[in-house]
C-alpha positions in Angstrom: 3.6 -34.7 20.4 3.1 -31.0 21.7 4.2 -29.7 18.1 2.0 -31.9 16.3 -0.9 -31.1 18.1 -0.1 -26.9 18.3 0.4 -27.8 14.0 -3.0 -29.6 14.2 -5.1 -26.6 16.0 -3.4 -24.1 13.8 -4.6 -25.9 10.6 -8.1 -26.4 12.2 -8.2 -22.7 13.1 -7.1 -21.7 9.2 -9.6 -24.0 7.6 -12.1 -22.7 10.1 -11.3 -19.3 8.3 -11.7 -20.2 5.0 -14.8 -19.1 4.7 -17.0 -16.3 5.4 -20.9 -16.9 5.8 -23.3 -13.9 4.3 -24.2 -13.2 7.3 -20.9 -12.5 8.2 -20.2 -10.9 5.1 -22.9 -8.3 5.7 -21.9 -7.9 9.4 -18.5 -6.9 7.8 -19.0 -5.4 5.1 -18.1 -2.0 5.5 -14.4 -3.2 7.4 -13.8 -6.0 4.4 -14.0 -2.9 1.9 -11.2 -0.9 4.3 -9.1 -3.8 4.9 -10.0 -6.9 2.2 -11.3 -10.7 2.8 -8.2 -11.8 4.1 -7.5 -9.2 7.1 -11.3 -10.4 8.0 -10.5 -13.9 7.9 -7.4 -13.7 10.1 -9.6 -11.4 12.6 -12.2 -14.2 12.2 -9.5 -16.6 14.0 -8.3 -14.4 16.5 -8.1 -15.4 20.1 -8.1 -12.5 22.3 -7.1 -11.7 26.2 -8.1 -8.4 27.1 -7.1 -7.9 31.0 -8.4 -4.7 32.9 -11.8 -4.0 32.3 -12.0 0.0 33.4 -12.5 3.0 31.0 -10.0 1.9 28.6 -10.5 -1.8 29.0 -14.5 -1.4 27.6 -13.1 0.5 25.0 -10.6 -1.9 23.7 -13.5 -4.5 23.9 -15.9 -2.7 22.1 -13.4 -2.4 19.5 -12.1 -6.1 19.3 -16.0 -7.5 19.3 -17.2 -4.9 16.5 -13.8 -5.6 14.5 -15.1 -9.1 14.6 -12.3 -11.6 16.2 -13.3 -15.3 17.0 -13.3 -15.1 20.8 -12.7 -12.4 23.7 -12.1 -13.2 27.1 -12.6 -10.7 29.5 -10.4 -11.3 32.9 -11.0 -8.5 35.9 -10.8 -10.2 39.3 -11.7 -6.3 40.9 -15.5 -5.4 41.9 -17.3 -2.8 40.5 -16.6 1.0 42.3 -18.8 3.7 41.9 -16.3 5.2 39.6 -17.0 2.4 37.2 -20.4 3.1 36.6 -19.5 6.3 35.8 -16.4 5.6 33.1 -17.3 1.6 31.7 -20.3 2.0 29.7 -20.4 -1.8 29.5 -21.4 -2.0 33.1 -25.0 -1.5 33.6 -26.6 0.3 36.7 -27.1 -1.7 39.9 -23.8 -3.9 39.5 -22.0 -2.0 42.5 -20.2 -5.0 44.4 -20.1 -7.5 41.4 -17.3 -8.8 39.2 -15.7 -6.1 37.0 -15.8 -8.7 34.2 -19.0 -10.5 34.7 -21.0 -7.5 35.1 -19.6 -6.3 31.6 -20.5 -9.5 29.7 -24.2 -9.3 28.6 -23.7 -5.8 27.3 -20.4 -6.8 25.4 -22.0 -10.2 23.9 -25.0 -7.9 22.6 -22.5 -5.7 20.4 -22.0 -8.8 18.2 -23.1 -12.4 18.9 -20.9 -13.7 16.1 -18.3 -13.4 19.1 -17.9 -15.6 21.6 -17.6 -13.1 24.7 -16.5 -14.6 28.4 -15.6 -13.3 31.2 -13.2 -14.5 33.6 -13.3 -13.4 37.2 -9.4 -14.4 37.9 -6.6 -12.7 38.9 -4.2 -12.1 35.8 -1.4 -12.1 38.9 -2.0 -15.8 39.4 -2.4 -17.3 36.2 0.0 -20.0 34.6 2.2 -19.6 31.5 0.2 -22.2 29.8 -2.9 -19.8 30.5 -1.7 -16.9 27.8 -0.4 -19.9 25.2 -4.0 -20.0 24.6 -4.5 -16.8 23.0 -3.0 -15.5 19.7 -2.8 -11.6 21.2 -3.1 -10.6 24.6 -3.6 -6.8 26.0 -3.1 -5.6 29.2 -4.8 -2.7 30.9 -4.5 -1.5 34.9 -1.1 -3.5 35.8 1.6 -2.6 37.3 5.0 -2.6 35.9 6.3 -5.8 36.9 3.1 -7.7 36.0 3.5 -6.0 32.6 7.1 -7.3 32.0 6.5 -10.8 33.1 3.4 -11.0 31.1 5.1 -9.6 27.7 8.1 -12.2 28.7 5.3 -14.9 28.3 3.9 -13.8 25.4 7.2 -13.3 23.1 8.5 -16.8 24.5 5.5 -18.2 23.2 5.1 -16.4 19.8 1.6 -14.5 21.0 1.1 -10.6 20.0 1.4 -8.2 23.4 -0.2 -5.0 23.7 -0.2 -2.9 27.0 -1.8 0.9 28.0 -3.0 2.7 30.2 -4.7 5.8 30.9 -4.3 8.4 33.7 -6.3 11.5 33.4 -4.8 13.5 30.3 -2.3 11.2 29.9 -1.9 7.9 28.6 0.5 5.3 26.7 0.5 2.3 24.6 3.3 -0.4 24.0 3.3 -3.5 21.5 5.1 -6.5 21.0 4.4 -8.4 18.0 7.9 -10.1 18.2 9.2 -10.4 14.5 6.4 -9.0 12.0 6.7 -8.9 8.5 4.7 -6.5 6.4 4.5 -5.3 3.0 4.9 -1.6 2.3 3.8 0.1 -1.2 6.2 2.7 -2.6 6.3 5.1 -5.4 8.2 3.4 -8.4 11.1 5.1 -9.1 12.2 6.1 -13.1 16.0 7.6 -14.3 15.7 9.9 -16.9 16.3 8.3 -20.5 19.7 8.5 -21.5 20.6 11.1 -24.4 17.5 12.9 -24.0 18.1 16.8 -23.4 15.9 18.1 -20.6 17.7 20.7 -18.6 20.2 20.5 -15.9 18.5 18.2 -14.2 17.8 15.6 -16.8 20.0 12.7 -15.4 18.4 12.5 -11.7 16.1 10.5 -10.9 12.3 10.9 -11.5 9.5 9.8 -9.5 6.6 8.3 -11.8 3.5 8.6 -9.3 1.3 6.4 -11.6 3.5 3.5 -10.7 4.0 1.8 -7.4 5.8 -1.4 -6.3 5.0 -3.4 -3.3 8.2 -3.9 -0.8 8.2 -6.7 1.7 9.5 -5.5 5.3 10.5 -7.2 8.7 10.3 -5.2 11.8 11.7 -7.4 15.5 10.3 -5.8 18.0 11.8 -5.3 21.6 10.6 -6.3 25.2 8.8 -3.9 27.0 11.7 -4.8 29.9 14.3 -3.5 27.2 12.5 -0.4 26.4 11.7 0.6 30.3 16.0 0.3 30.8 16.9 2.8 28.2 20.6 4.0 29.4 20.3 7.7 29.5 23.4 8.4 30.7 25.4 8.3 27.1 26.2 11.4 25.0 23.6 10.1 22.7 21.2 10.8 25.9 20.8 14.6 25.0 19.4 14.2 21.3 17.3 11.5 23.0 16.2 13.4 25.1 14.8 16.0 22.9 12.8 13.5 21.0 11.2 12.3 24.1 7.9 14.1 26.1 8.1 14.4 29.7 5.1 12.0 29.7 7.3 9.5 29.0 9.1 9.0 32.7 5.4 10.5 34.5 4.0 7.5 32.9 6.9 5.1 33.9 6.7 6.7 37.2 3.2 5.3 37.4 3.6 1.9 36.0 5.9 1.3 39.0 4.5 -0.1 42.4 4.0 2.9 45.0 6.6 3.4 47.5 5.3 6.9 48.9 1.7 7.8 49.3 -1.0 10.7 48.1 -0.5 12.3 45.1 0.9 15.6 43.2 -1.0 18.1 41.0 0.6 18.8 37.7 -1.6 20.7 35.8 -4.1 19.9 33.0 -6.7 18.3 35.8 -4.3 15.6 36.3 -2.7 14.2 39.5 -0.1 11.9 39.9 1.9 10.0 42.3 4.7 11.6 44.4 7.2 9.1 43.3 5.9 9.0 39.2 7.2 13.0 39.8 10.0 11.3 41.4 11.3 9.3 38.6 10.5 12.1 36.0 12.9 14.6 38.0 15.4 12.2 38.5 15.8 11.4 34.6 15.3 15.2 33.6 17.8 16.7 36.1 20.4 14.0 35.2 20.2 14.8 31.5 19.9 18.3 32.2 23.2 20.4 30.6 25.6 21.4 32.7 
C-alpha cells in the first residue's frame, strides 16, 4: 500500500512537471539556456529542507528559491542574535528575539513567489524519520556532528539527496550524499590513424579528433558522511593521504564535534577555533608525522 501510494505521488509530481507556464519560462529563461528544459523541470519538482538559517543558511536559500525548486522549508528553532542581523540579510531589522526562520520568510517568499517558502520553527534534533521522507534533498547547516550522521543515515535509507556545510570564519566545508547517481559525461572521440598511410613515426597512435565527441553514461555511489569522518590513518597508505589532505580538514572535524573543553584558540587568518578542534587536528598530524 505504502509503495503504491510513494508510486502514485511520484507520478503526480512528474506530470506536475511536464509543463512549463510562460511565465515560468521568462522567470527562467536565462538558467533554461545554461542548463536546458529538463534540468528546470526536475528543479520545478524539487522538495527542499534547508536546516540552519545563519550566514550560510540565507545563502543556500537565496540560491534554491532563485534556481526555482517547487517548495523550500525553512526549519531554525534558534532566536534571532544580534549577530544575525548583521550576517542573514534575509532577516529584516527589529526581529531581535524572534524565530530564526520565521523572521526570514517574507523576505525569502519576495525573491520568487513561484516558490512555495515556509518556515518551520522546530528543532531538526526532534524530528521523526518520516519527517525527511518528505523531501527529495535535504541540507544541513549549524549541526553538530552527530546530528549530521544520523540525519545523512535518514536520508540514504530513504533514497533523499544530503548535503551538509558549514562555515567558520575563513574556513568552511561541504559534504554530499546523493547515494548512487548516474550521470552522463561528454568525451572527446577518439580516431586510430588509417592503416597503410605513411605519416611519420608516430602514424599508428592514436589521434584525438576534437570535432567529434561521444556521450558516456557514468555511476558514481556515494559514501556516508559516518564513513568518510572514520578514515583509518594509521595505514602506510596514510602518508600519501596525507599529503593530499589540508589541515582544514581535521580543524573542521574538530568543530563538527560536540565541545568537551571551553574558550577558544587563535590560529591566524582572523579565525578562532575551539581548543579541542586544535585538539583533534594535532592528534591526527603528529600521528602521521614521519618518524
Amino acid at each position: 500500500m505504502v509503495e503504491k501510494e510513494q508510486k502514485k505521488d511520484e507520478a503526480g509530481r512528474a506530470s506536475a512537471a511536464a509543463a512549463i507556464s510562460e511565465e515560468e519560462a521568462a522567470q527562467y529563461d536565462r538558467q533554461i539556456r545554461l542548463w536546458g528544459l529538463e534540468a528546470q523541470k526536475r528543479l520545478r519538482a524539487s522538495r527542499v529542507l534547508l536546516v540552519g538559517m545563519k550566514g550560510l543558511g540565507a545563502e543556500v536559500a537565496k540560491n534554491l528559491i532563485l534556481a526555482g525548486v517547487k517548495a523550500l522549508t525553512m526549519l531554525d528553532h534558534q532566536q534571532v542574535s544580534p549577530e544575525d542581523t548583521q550576517a542573514q540579510f534575509l532577516i529584516p531589522g527589529g526581529s531581535l528575539g524572534k524565530n530564526r526562520a520565521e523572521a526570514s520568510l517574507e523576505r525569502a517568499q519576495d525573491l520568487n513567489p513561484m516558490v512555495d517558502v515556509k518556515a518551520d520553527p522546530g528543532n531538526v534534533e526532534q524530528k521523526p524519520e518520516e519527517f525527511f521522507t518528505r523531501f527529495d534533498v535535504v541540507c544541513v547547516t549549524c549541526c553538530s556532528q552527530d546530528v549530521l550522521v544520523k540525519i545523512d543515515q535518514i536520508c540514504h535509507k530513504n533514497g533523499v539527496k544530503f548535503f551538509a556545510g558549514d562555515v567558520f570564519g575563513y574556513h568552511g566545508y561541504m559534504f554530499a550524499n546523493l547515494g548512487e547517481h548516474e550521470f552522463v559525461e561528454e568525451k572527446t572521440k577518439v580516431a586510430k590513424a588509417s592503416q597503410g598511410v605513411e605519416d611519420g613515426p608516430d602514424a599508428k597512435k592514436a589521434k584525438l579528433d576534437f570535432t567529434e565527441t561521444t556521450l558516456v553514461k557514468k555511476c558514481v555511489n556515494f559514501c556516508l558522511l559516518k564513513e568518510a569522518l572514520t578514515v583509518d590513518w594509521s595505514g602506510e597508505k596514510a602518508k600519501a593521504a596525507l599529503k593530499r589532505t589540508a589541515p582544514d580538514y581535521f580543524l573542521l572535524q574538530g568543530e563538527m564535534l560536540p565541545l568537551e573543553a571551553s574558550g577558544s584558540v587563535y590560529v591566524g587568518g582572523g579565525v578562532c577555533v575551539s581548543r579541542r578542534a586544535v585538539g583533534v587536528a594535532a592528534g591526527h598530524l603528529t600521528a602521521l608525522r614521519p618518524t
